[in-house]
PyMOL commands that place a pseudoatom at each C-alpha (Angstrom):
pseudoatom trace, name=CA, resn=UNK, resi=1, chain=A, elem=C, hetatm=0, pos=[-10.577, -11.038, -8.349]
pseudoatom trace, name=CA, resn=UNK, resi=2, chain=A, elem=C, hetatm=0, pos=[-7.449, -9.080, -7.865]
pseudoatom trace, name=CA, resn=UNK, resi=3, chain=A, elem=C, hetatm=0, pos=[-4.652, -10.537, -6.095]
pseudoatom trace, name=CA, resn=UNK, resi=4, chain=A, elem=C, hetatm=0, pos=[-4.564, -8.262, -2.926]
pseudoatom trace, name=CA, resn=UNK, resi=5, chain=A, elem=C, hetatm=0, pos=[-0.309, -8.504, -2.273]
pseudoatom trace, name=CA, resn=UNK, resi=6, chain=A, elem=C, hetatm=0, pos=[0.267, -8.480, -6.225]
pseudoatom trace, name=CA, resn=UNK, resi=7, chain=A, elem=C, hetatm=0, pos=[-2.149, -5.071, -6.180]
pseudoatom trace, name=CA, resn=UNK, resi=8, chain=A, elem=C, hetatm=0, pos=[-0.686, -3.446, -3.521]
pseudoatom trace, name=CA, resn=UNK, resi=9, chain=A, elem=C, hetatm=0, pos=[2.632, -3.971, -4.430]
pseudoatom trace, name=CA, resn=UNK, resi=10, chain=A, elem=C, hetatm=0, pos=[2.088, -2.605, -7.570]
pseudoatom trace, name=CA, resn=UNK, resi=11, chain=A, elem=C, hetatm=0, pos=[0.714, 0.265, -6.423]
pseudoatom trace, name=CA, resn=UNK, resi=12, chain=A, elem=C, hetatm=0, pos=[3.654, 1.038, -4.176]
pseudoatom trace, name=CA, resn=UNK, resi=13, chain=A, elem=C, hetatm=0, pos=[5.897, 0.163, -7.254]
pseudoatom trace, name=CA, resn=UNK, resi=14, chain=A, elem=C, hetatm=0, pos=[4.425, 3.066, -9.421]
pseudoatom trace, name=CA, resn=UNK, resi=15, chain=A, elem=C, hetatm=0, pos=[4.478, 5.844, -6.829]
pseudoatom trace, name=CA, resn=UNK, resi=16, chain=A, elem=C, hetatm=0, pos=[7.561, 4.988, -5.226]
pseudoatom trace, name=CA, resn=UNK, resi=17, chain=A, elem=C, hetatm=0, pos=[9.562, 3.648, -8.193]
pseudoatom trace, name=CA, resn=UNK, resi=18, chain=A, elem=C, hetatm=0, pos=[10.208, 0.919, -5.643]
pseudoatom trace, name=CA, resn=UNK, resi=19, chain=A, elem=C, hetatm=0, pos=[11.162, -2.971, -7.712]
pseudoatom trace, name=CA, resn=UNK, resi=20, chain=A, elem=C, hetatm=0, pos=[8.147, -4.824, -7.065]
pseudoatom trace, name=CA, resn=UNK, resi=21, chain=A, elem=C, hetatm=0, pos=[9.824, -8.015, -7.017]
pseudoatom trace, name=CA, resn=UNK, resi=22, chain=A, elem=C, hetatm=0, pos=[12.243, -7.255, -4.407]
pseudoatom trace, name=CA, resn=UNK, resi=23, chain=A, elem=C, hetatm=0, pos=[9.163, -5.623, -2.069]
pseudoatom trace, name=CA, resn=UNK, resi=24, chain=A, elem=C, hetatm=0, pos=[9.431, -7.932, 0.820]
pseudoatom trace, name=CA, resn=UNK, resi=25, chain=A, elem=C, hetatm=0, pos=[6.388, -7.400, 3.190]
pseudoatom trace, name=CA, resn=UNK, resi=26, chain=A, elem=C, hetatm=0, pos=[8.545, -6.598, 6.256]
pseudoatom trace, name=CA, resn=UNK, resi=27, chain=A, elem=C, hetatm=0, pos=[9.909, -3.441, 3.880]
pseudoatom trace, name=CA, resn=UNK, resi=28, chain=A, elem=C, hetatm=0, pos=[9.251, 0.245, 5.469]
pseudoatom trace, name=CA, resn=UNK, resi=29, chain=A, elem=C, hetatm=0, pos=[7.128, 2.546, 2.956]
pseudoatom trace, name=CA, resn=UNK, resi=30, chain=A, elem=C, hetatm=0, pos=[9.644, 5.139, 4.080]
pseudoatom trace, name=CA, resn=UNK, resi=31, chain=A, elem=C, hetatm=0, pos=[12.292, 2.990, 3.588]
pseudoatom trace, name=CA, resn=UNK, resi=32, chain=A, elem=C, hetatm=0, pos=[11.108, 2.918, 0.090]
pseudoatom trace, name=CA, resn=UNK, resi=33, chain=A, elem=C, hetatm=0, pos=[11.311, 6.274, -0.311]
pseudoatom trace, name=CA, resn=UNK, resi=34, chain=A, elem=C, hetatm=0, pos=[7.677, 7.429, 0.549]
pseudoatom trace, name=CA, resn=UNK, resi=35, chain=A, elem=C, hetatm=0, pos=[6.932, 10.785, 2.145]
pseudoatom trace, name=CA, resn=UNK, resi=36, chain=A, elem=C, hetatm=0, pos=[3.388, 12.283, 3.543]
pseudoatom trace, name=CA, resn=UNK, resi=37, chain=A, elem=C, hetatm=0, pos=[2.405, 13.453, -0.328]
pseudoatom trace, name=CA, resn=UNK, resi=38, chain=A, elem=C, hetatm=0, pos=[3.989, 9.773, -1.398]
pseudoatom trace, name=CA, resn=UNK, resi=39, chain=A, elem=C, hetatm=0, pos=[1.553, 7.777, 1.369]
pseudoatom trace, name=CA, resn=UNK, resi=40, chain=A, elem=C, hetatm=0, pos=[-1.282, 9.799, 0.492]
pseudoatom trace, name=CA, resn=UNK, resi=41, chain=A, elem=C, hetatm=0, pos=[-0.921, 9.219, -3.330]
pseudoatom trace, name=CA, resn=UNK, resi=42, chain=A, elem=C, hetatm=0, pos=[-0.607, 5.227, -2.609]
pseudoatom trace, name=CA, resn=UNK, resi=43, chain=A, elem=C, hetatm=0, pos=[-3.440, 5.257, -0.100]
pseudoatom trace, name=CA, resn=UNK, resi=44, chain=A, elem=C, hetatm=0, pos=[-5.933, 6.996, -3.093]
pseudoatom trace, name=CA, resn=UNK, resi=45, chain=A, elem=C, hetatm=0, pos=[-4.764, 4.454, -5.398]
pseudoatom trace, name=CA, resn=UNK, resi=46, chain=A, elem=C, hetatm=0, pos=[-5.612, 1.807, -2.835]
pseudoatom trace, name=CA, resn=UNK, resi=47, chain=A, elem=C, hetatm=0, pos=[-8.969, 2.924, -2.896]
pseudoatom trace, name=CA, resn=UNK, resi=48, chain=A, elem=C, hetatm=0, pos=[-9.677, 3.261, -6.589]
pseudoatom trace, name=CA, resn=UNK, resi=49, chain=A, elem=C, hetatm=0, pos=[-8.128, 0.207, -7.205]
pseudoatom trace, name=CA, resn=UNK, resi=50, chain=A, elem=C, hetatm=0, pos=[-9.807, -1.600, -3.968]
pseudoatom trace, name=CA, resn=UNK, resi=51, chain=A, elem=C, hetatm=0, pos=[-12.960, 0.179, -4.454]
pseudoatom trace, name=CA, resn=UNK, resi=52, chain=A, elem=C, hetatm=0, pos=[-12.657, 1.098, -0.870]
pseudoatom trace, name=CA, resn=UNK, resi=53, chain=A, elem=C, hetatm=0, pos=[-12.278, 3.801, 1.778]
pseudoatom trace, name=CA, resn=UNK, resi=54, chain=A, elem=C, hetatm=0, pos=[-9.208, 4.485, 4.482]
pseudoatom trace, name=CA, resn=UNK, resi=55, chain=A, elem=C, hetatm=0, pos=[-9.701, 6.836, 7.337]
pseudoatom trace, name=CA, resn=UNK, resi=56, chain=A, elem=C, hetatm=0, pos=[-6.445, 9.018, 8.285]
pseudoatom trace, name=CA, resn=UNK, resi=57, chain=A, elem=C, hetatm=0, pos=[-6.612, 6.767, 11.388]
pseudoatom trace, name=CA, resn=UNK, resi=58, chain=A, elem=C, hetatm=0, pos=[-5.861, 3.740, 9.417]
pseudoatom trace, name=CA, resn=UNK, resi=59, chain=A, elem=C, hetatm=0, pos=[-3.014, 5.557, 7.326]
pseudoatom trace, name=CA, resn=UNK, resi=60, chain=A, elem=C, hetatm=0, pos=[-1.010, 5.802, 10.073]
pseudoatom trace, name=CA, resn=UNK, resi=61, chain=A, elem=C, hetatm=0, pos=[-1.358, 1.755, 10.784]
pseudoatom trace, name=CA, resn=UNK, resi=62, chain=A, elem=C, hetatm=0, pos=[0.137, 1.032, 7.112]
pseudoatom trace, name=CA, resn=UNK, resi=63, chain=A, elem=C, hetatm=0, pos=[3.867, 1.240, 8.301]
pseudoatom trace, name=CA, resn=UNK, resi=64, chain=A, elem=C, hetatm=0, pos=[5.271, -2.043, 6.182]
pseudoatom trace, name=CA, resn=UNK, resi=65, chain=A, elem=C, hetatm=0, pos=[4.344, -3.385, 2.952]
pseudoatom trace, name=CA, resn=UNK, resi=66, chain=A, elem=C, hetatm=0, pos=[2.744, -6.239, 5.015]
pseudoatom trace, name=CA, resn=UNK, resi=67, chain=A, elem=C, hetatm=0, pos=[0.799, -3.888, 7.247]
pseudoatom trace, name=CA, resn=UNK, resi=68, chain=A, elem=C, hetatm=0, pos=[-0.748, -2.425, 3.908]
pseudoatom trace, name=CA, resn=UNK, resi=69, chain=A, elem=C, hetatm=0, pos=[-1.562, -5.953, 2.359]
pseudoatom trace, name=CA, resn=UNK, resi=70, chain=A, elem=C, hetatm=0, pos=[-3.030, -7.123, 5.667]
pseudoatom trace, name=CA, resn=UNK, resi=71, chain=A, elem=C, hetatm=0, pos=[-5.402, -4.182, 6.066]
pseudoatom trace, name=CA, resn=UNK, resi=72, chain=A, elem=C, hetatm=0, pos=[-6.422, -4.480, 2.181]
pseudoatom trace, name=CA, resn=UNK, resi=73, chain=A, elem=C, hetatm=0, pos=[-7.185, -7.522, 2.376]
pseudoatom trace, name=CA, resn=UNK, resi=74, chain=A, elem=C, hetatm=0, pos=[-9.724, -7.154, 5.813]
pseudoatom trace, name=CA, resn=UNK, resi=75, chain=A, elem=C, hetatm=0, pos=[-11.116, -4.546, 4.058]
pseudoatom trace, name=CA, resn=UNK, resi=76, chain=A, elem=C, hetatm=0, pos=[-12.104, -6.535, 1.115]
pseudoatom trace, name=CA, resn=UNK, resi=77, chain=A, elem=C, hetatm=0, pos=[-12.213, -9.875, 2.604]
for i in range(1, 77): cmd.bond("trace and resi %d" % i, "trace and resi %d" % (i + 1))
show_as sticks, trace
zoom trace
């Protein structure tokens, strides 16, 4: 099984050319550089790599790298 915090911060490394070591969980997305076109390319890659499915409602929830990690892993806990 895929480590859910390892996952997702690799995902946010790739599209935000963020260092994925340094990715604390209190970190901003935007603070990492992330737009609208940024979140929404992270959130697909969430699902593919997840093999799940996030409703524009629960976008708006992932604020913080820890936000994102939390949700991922209710969704596929």
């Amino acid at each position: 099984m895929i480590d859910v915090a390892e996952g997702v911060r690799t995902v946010i490394a790739l599209h935000l050319g963020a260092v994925e070591t340094g990715m604390t969980e209190d970190a901003k997305l935007t603070e990492l550089g992330a737009d609208s076109i940024d979140l929404y390319e992270v959130v697909m890659s969430l699902e593919e790599k997840f093999d799940i499915s996030i409703n524009d409602r629960d976008v708006q929830r992932l604020v913080t790298v820890g936000d994102t990690i939390a949700f991922i892993k209710g969704k596929v806990g």
